[in-house]
N, C-alpha and C positions, 0 to 999 in steps of 0.2 A: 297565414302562410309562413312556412318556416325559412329563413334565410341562410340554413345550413348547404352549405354549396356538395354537392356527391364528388367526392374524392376518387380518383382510378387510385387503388392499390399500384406499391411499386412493385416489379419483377420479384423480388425477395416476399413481401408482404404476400403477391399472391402463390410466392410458390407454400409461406406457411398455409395459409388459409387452403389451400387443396390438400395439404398432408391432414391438419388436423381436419378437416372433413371427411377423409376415406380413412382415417382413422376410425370417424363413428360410426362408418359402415360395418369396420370391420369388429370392432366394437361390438355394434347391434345381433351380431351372428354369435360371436363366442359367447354373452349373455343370455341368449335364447339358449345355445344346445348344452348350456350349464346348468339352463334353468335356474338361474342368478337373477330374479325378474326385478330385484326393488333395485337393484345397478342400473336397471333403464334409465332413471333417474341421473344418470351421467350422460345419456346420449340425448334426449330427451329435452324440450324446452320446458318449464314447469305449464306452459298454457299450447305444447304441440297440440295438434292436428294428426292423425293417425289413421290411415283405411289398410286393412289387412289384403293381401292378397285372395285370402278365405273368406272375405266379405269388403269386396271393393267400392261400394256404394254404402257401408255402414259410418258414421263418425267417430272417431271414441277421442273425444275432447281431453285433454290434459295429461303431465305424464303420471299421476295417480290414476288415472282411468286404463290407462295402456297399460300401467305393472299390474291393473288386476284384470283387465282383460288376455293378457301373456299365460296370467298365472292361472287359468283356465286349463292349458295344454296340459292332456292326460300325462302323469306321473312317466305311468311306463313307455310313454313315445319316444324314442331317442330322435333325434335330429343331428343332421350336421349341414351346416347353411354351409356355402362358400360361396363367398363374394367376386364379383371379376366383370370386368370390363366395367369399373368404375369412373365416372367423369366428373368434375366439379368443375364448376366456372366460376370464378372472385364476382361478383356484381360490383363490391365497393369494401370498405376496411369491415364492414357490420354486416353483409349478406352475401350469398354463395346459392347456386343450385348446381344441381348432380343429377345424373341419377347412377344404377348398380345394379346389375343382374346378380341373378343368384341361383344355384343349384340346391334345390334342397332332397337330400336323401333321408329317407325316415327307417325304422326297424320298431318290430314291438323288444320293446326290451325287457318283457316277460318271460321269450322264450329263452332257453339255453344259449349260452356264448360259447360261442366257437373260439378259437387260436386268433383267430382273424376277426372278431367280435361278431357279434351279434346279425344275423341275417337282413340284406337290405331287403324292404317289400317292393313286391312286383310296381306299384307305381310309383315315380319319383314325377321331382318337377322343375320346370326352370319358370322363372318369375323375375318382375324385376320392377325396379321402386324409382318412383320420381321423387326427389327432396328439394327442400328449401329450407337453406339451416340459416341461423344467425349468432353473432357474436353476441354472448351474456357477459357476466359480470365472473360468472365461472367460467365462463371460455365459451368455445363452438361446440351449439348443439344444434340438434335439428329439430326445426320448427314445424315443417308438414312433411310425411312420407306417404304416399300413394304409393301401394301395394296391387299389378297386375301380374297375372299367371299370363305366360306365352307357351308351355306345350308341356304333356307330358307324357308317361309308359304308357 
């Protein structure tokens, strides 16, 4: 049994630990609709945990299994995730949970672009993810994201 006593984070400590947390929320989105997949690896615990909203009872263990499971997404799909109504709680100086909704609008980015880019398709979606990050040696990443769809067109 460890005799490591659990610390409360101070008022400052947990206001950083929520910033850099909904940092890798937001993180997570601009990385996706860049199609930037091996960057996951900065949001990313090297041994995360990972359930997609498009398969929320599948595993995909580690952040090299999630940059190639990302890096799946057809070429021409565009995305734009946005993030919001993010929440994090400090547990302690080394762990945090959250979670974050998200809007995701998609377009085939095959077709012609308009002034106003590319046409959104008839169905979009709102979703939204439960996390459990923790303090590395690199900083705050997230260690399990659960990934549920709540409605869509």
């Amino acid at each position: 049994m460890s005799s490591k006593a659990i610390v409360e984070p101070s008022e400052t400590e947990r206001r950083n630990i929520e910033q850099a947390c909904i940092a890798l929320c937001i993180d997570y989105c601009e990385i996706v609709d860049a199609k930037d997949y091996q960057r996951m690896r900065e949001v990313f615990a090297a041994d995360a945990q990972y359930y997609s909203p498009a398969a929320p009872d599948k595993l995909i263990q580690g952040a090299d299994a999630i940059v190639a499971y990302l890096s799946h997404i057809p070429a021409a799909l565009v995305t734009q995730h946005l993030a919001c109504n993010i929440r994090v709680r400090a547990e302690s100086d080394d762990a945090a949970t959250g979670s974050c909704k998200i809007l995701l609008f998609t377009a085939d980015g095959s077709t012609p672009e308009t002034p106003d880019g590319p046409k959104a398709a008839e169905t979009q979606r709102i979703g939204i993810y439960h996390d459990r990050y923790v303090r590395t040696p690199a900083g705050w990443r997230i260690a399990e994201r659960r990934g549920k769809g709540l409605l869509h067109t």
